[in-house]
Structures are given as structure tokens and as C-alpha cells.
C-alpha positions in Angstrom: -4.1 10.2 6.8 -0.7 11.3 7.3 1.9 8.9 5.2 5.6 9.0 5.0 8.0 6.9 2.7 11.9 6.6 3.5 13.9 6.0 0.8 17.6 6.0 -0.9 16.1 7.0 -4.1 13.3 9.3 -3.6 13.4 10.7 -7.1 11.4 7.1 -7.9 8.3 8.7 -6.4 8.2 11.6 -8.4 5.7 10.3 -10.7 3.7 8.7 -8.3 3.0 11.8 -6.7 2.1 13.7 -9.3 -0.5 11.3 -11.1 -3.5 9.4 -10.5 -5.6 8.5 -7.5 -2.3 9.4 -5.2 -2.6 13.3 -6.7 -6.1 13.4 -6.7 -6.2 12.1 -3.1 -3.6 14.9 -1.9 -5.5 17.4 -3.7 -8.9 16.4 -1.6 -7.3 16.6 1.8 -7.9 12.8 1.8 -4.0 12.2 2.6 -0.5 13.7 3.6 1.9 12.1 1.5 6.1 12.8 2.3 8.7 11.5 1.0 12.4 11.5 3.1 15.8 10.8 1.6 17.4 8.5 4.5 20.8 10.1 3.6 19.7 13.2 4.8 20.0 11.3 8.1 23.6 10.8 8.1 26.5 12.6 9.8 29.7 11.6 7.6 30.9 13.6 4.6 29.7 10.1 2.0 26.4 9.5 3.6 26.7 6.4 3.9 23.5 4.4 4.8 25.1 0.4 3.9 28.1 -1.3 5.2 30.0 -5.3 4.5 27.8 -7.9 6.8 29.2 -9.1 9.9 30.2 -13.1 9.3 31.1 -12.3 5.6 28.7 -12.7 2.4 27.7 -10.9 -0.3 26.5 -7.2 -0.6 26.1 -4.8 1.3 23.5 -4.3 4.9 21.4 -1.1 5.9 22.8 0.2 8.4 20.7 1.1 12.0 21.9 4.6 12.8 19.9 6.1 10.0 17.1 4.0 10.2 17.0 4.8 13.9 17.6 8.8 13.3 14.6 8.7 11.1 12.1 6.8 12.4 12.9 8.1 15.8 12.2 11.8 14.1 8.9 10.8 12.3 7.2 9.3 15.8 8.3 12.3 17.7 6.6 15.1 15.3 3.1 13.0 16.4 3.7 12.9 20.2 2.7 15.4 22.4 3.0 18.2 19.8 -0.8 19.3 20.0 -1.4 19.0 16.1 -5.3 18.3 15.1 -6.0 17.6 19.3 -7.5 20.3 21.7 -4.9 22.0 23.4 -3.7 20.0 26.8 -4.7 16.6 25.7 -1.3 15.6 24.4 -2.6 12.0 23.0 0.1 10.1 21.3 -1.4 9.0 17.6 -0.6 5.4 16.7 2.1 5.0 13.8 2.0 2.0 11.5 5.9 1.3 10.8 5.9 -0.6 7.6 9.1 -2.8 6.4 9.2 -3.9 2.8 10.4 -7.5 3.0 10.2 -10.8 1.1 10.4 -12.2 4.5 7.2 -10.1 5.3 3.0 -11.1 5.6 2.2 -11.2 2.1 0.0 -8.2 1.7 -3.7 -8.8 0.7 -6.6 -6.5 0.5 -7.5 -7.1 3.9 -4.3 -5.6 5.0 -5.3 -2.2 3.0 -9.0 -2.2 4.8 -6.9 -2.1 7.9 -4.5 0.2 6.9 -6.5 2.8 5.5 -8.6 3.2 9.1 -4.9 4.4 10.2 -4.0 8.2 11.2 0.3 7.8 10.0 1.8 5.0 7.9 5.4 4.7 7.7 7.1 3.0 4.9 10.8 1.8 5.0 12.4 0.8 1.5 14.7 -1.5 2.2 18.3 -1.8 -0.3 21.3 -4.0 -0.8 20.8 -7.2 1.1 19.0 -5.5 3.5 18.8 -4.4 6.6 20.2 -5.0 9.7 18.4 -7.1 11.9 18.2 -4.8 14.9 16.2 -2.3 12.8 13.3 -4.6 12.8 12.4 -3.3 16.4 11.2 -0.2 15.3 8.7 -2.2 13.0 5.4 -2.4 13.4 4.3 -4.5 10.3 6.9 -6.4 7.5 4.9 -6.9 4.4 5.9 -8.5 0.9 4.0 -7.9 -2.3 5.0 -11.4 -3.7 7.3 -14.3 -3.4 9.7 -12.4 -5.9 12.9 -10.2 -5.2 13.0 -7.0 -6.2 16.1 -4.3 -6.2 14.3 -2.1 -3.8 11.5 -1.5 -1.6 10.2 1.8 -3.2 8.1 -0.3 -5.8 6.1 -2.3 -3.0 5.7 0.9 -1.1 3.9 2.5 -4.0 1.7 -0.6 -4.5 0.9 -0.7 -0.6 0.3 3.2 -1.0 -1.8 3.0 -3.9 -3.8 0.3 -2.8 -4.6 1.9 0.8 -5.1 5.5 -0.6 -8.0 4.5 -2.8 -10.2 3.3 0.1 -9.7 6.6 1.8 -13.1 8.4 1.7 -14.0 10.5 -1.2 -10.9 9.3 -2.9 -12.7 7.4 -5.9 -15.7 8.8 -7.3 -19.2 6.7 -6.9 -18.3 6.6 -3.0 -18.4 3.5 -0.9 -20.1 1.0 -3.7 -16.8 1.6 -5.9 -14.4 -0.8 -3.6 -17.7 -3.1 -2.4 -17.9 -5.7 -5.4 -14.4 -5.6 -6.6 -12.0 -8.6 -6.9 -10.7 -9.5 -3.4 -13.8 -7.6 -1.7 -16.2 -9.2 1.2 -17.2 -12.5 -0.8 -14.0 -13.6 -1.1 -14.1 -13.8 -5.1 -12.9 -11.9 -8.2 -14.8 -9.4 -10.0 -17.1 -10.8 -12.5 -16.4 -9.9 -16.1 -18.0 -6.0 -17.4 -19.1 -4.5 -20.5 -19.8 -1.1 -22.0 -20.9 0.0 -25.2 -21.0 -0.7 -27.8 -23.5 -4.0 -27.3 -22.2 -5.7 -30.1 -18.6 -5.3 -31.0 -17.2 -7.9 -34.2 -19.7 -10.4 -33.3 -18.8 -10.4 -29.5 -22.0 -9.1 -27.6 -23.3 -8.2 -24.2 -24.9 -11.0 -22.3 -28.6 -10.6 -22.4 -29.1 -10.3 -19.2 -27.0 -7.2 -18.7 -29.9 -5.8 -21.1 -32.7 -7.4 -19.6 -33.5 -4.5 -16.9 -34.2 -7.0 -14.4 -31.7 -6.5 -10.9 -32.4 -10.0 -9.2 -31.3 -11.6 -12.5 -28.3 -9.4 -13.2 -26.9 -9.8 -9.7 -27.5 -13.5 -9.6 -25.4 -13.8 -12.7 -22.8 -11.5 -11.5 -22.3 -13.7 -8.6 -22.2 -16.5 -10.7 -19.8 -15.2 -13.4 -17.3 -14.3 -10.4 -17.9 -17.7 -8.5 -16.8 -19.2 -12.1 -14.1 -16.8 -12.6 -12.3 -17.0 -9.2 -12.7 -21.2 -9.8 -10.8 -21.0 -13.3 -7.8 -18.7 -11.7 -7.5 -19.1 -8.5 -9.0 -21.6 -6.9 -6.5 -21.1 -4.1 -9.2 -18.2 -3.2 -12.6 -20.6 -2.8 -10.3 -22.9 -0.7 -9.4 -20.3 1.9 
């Protein structure tokens, strides 16, 4: 998977890159990870990326012309070029152009099973007040992270990047079972609660059955511990 992230501060991603699942995943071949300043695609001496709204109002809007140049510059490198096709087919490669919004789909784990089937991801942090409302037609997808404002859309990539990368395959060790009974999987529910060692730590103990040996009776209670769980916290969850 091939993912790009256009920015006004790219030094924010510098950690990100370098660490966790998002290194290790780049290390495995599992995903191409670039990051693009968007002043690199401006023509004045400032590079200036923002200008006062039309109509008045506070702040400062994104303007098109770089978001155009960009996004424009990322779909072309995938058309026609030949890369990873037999020579003479000359198959265009679907790109998922991703807005960070609070006006966006909130974004759920299903969104990240989607994603992660993808071939190119683009991600556009959005600034300011921001954007202008003619660079939504070079969107494929708008996607919020919560019904909060933030100062910029780099955070929301990473988290949307983060959570799609570790679904990639080979990504997290123990394969396929490691994302199948996690909170937000298939059932619909939240993880049920674990234990390690040791079995009995200041009075607070395993459960039995975890002990017990017996799988019938340990999955039973797993699926009743999460059932429980998701009820408690978000019962939002059982509704849908």
C-alpha cells in the first residue's frame, strides 16, 4: 500500500515514522509511507498556502491552487506510468483522497477494513478555517475522528494511518487472529477484559475459568464479559 500525507507542518510526522507499528510496517514492505510539504507547491517568494475568506469572517482559508498542484501531481505518478503492471497494460490504480474534516463520516473501524484493502491513500491536513470549498472535488472520502476541533489535520491523519496500517498483512505479529476479537471487530462489541501473570496480584486474581483449560467455557465467558462490557460503556454500540 502506497500512502501519502500533505501537510503544512510535516516535521509533526517525524516521530510517527520512525516508531511503532508504522516503522515496522515500512521496514516489511507492508506499506509506502510519504510525507509532502504543501508549500513546496507554491510559486510566490512567501509560499503562501491561506488567504482572508470571501464574505468576511474570521481566520484564514486553504487556498485551491496548491491543493490542486498536489493532488493533481500524486494521481498522475499512478496513471499510466507502468509501475508494478506488465508492460502495455497502462491500468490506472484507484486513489483514496482523504479530507480531515469535522464535517466528515466519523471514522469507525469499518472504514479501516476498507481502507487497508486499498493500493494509494491520500491524506489532506487541513489548517486555519479550512479549506476552500472548491477543493472538496478532488475528495474522495471527508472523515472526522470525533465531534471535537482540533488545530490541524495531521493528528487525525496519523490516527487514520495507524489504525489502517496495522490490518495490513504481516504487520502485527500472531497474523490474522490479532485484529479478529478486538474491540470494534465482527460482533460488534468491545474486547472483554485480559490477564497475564502473575494469577494473583494484591488479592486481585485471574478468573478461574481462564485457568480451567476448558475452550467452550473460556470463550463463552469471553463473549459474555464483552457483551457486559460494551452494555456498561457504550450501549450506543448494542443499539446499532
Amino acid at each position: 500500500m502506497k500512502i501519502d500525507i500533505v501537510s503544512v507542518q510535516p516535521k509533526m510526522f517525524e516521530g510517527f515514522l520512525n516508531e511503532s507499528i508504522v516503522a515496522r510496517a515500512q521496514a516489511k514492505g507492508a506499506c509506502d509511507l510519504h510525507i509532502y510539504n504543501l508549500r513546496d507547491f507554491t510559486h510566490d517568494k512567501h509560499k503562501k498556502v491561506d488567504d482572508k475568506p470571501f464574505g468576511g469572517g474570521p481566520g484564514m482559508l486553504m487556498m485551491c491552487g496548491p491543493w490542486f498542484e498536489v493532488i493533481e501531481h500524486l494521481c498522475s505518478k499512478v496513471k499510466g506510468d507502468g509501475e508494478g503492471q506488465d508492460q502495455g497494460q497502462g491500468e490506472e490504480r484507484r486513489v483514496r483522497v482523504i479530507m480531515t474534516s469535522p464535517a466528515g463520516k466519523k471514522f469507525t473501524q469499518r472504514d479501516a477494513e476498507e481502507l487497508a484493502k486499498e493500493d494509494h491513500l491520500v491524506f489532506m491536513c487541513g489548517h486555519y478555517e479550512g479549506f476552500d470549498a472548491r477543493i472538496e472535488t478532488l475528495v474522495t472520502d471527508k472523515f472526522s475522528i470525533g465531534d471535537f476541533v482540533l488545530t490541524g489535520g495531521e493528528l487525525p491523519a496519523a490516527v487514520m494511518t495507524d489504525s489502517i496500517v496495522r490490518l495490513l498483512p504481516g504487520v502485527l505479529g500472531g497474523g490474522i487472529a490479532a485484529t479478529q476479537s478486538e474491540s470494534f471487530g465482527e460482533d460488534g462489541l468491545l474486547e472483554c477484559p485480559q490477564y497475564t501473570q502473575p494469577q494473583d496480584f494484591r488479592g486481585m486474581k485471574v478468573p478461574e475459568v481462564l485457568l480451567s483449560g476448558d475452550h467452550k467455557k473460556i470463550e463463552a465467558w469471553r463473549k459474555a464479559e464483552a457483551l457486559k462490557l460494551t452494555k456498561a460503556v457504550r450501549p450506543d454500540m448494542i443499539d446499532a
